[in-house]
PAMIFI-977399 format. One record per residue (C-alpha): residue number from 1; z, y, x. Coordinates in Angstrom, 3 decimals, m for minus. Each point is the difference from the previous one (the first is absolute). Example, Ala and Ser with C-alpha at 12.3 -4.5 7.8 and 13.67 -1.06 7.14 Angstrom:
   num         c3         c2         c1
     1      7.800     m4.500     12.300
     2     m0.660      3.440      1.370
This chain:
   num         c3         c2         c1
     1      7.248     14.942     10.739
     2      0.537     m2.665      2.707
     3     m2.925     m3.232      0.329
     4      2.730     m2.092     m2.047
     5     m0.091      0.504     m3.248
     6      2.740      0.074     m2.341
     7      1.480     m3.734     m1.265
     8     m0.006     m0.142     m3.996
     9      3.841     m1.027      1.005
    10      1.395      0.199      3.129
    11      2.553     m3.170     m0.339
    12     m2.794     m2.069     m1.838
    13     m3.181      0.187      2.743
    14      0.009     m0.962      3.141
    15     m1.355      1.939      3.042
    16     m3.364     m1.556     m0.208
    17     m1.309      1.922     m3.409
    18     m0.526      3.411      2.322
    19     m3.871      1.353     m0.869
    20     m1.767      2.469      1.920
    21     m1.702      2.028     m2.308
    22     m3.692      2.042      1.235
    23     m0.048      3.315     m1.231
    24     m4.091      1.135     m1.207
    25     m1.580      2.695     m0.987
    26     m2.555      3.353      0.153
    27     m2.977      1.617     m1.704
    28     m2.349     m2.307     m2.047
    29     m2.340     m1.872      1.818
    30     m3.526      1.146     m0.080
    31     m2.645     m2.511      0.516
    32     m0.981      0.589      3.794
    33      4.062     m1.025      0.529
    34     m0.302     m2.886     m2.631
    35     m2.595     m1.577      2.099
    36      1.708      0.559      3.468
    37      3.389     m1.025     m1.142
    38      1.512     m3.000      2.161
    39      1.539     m2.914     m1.891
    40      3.612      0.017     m1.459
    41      2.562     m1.562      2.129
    42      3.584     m2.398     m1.721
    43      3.304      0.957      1.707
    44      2.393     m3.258     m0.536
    45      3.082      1.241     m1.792
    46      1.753     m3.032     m0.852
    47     m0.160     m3.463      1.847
    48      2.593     m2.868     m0.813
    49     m0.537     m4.167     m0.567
    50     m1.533      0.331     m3.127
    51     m2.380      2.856     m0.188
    52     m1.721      2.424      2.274
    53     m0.297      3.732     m1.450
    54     m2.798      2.843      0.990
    55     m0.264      3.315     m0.565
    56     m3.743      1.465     m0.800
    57     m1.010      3.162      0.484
    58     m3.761      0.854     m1.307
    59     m1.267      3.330      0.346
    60     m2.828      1.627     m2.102
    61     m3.215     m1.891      1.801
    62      1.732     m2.688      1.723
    63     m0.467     m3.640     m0.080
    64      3.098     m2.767     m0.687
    65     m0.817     m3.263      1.640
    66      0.983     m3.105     m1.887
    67      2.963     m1.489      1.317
    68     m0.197     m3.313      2.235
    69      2.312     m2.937      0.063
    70     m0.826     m1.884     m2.870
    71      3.551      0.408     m1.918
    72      0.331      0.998     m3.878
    73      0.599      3.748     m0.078
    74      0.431      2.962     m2.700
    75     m0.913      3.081      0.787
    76      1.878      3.081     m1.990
    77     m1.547      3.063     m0.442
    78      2.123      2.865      0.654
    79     m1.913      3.028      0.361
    80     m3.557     m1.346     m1.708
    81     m3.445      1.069      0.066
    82     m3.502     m1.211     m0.122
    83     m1.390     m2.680      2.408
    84     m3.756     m0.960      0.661
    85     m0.978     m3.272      1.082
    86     m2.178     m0.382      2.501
    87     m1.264     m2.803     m0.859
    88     m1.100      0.255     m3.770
    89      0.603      3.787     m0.053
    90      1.630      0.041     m2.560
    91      2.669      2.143     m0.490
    92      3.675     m0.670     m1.738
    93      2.973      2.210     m0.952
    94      3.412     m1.108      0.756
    95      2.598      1.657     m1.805
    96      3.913      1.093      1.419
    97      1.695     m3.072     m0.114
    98     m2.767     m2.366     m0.413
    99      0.241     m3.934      1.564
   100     m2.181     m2.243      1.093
   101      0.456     m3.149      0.951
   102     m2.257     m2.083      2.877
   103      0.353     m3.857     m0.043
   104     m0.009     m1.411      3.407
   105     m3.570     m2.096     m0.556
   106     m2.223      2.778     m1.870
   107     m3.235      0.740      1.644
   108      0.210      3.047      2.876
   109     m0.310      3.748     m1.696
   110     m2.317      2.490      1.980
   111      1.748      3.359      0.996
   112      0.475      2.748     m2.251
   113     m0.385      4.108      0.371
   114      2.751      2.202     m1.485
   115     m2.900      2.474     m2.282
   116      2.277      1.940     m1.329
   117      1.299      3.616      0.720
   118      4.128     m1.290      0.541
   119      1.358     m2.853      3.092
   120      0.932     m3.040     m1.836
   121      3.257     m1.855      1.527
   122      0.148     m3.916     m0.812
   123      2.742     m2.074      0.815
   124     m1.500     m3.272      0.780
   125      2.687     m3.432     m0.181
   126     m0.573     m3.031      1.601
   127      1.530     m3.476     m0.980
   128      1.253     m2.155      2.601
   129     m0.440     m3.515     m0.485
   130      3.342     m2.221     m0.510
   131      0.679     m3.208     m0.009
   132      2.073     m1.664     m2.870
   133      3.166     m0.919      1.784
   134     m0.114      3.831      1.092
   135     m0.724      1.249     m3.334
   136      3.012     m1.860     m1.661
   137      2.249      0.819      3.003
   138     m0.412      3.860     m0.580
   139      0.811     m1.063     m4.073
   140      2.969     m1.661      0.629
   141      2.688      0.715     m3.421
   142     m2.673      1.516     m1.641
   143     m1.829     m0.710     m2.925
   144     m4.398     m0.214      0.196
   145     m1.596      3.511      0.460
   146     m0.205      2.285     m2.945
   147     m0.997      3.650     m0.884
   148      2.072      2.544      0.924
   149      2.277      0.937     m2.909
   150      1.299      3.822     m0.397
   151      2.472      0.433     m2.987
   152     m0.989      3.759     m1.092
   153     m3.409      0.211      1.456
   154     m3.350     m2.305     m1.250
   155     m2.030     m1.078      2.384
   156     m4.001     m0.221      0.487
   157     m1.129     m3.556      0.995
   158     m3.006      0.955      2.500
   159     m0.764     m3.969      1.092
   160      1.268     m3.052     m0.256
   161     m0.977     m3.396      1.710
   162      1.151     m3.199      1.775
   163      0.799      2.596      3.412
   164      1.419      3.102     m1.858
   165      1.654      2.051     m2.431
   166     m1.092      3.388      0.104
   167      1.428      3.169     m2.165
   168      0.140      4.007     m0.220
   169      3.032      1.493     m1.207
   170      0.226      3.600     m1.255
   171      3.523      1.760      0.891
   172      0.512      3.171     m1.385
   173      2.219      2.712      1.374
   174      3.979     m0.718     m0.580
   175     m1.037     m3.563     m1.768
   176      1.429     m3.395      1.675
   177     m1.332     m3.512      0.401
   178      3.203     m1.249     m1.679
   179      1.633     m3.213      1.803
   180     m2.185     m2.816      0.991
   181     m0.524     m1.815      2.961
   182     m2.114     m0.842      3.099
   183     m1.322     m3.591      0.626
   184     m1.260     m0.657      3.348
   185     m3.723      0.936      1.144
   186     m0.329      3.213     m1.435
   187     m2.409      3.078      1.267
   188      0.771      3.751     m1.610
   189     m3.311      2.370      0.093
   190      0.429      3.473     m0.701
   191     m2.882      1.763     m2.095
   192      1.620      3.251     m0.447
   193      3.747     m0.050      2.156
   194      2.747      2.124     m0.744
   195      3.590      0.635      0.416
   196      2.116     m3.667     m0.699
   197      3.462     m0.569     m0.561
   198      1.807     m2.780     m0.536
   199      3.153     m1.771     m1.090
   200      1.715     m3.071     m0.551
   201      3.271     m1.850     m0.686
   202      0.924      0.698      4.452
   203     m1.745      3.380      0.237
   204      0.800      3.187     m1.705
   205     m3.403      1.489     m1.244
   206     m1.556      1.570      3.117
   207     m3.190      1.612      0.871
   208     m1.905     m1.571      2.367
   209     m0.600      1.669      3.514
   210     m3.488      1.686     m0.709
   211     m2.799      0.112     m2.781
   212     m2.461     m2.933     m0.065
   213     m3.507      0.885      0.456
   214     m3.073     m0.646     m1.263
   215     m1.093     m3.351      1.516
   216      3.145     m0.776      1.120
   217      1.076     m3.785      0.073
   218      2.523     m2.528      0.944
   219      1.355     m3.724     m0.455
   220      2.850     m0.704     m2.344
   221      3.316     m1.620      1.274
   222      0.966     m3.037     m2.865
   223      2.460      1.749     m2.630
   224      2.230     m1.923     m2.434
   225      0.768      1.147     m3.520
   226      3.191      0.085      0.997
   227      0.301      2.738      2.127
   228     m1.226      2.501     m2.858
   229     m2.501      1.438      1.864
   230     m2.282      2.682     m1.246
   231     m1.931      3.113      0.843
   232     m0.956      3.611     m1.271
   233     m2.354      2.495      0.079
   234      1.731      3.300      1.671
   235     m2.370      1.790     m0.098
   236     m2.650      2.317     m2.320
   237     m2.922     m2.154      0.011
   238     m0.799     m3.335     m1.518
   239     m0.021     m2.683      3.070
   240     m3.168     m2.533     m0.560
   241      1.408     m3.043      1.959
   242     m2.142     m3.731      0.091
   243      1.974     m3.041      0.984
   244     m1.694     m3.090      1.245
   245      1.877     m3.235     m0.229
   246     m1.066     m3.329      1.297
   247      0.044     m2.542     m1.489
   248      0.022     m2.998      2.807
């Protein structure tokens, strides 16, 4: 596989949603390598006007620096694990799938060691800050922000607040969204990726080009209703997709 991942749809996201994804792995670290292990590094994988997207790779014993910049973020788990503080010590497991979010104005955090046995992979999301004019520019015709709405499949509300809608959809194999549409400002995660196709009231059902991987994200193009738009799972595992919408 090329260093550009796979759009969710290849008419609906622009160029800018490629990811570069950091393969990890090897035996489990023993504690001599724990202690020598250099800190994590974040690969940017999506940059645009409203958010700025990272890619973190921690290995067993390294450290992930907090991020600087003093934006809101949320930080998806994809691949979780357990992280120590190095501050208080103390140490928390974060689940597959697991958000956080991190106000602009909360107090500085103190690094934190991957303990465990496995590499975790975060993808780490920036907000942007916009002014108002901007903000109802890029709304033009549509209505205030809302959750995202899928016909045939419920959805898991993960966080909600003045910045953000966030939610995890579970798509099994050969299910489909059913037809909704896209409002503008919205950010596709993918947990667990898969094999997509898609359809609409202009497009025949189609796969799309390649399989979605894990980690792999991308920024929605606006959608009307109109156009009937929907996609499927093609393939034989359940796809575990989070969609972040914002809500200025």
């Amino acid at each position: 596989m090329s260093g550009q991942l796979p759009s969710k749809s290849s008419r609906y996201l622009p160029a800018l949603a490629a990811a570069l994804g950091l393969a990890v792995g090897g035996p489990l670290a023993r504690a001599a390598d724990v202690a020598a292990a250099p800190p994590s590094g974040a690969v940017t994988v999506l940059d645009n006007e409203r958010v700025h997207v990272e890619r973190v790779d921690i290995p067993p014993g390294a450290s992930v620096l907090p991020a600087t910049g003093g934006s809101d973020q949320i930080v998806v788990f994809i691949h979780g694990g357990l992280l120590r503080s190095q501050d208080s010590g103390r140490t928390v497991a974060w689940r597959d799938g697991r958000v956080r979010w991190r106000a602009a104005g909360d107090p500085p955090e103190a690094a934190s060691r991957n303990v465990g046995s496995t590499p975790i992979v975060m993808v780490r999301v920036s907000l942007k800050p916009v002014t108002a004019v901007a903000a109802a520019a890029a709304r033009a015709g549509w209505p205030p922000a809302v959750p995202l709405s899928y016909p045939n499949i419920p959805g898991e509300d993960l966080l909600t607040n003045d910045a953000v809608f966030v939610q995890r959809f579970l798509v099994q194999p050969g299910q489909w969204e059913g037809v909704h549409a896209h409002p503008p400002n919205m950010l596709y995660i993918h947990v667990r990726g898969g094999q997509w196709a898609a359809r609409s009231r202009t497009e025949r059902e189609h796969l799309y080009p390649a399989p979605s991987p894990d980690g792999g994200v991308g920024w929605m193009a606006t959608i009307p209703l109109s156009e009937g738009h929907e996609s499927g799972n093609a393939g034989k595992e359940p796809i575990d997709l989070i969609w972040v919408t914002l809500r200025k």
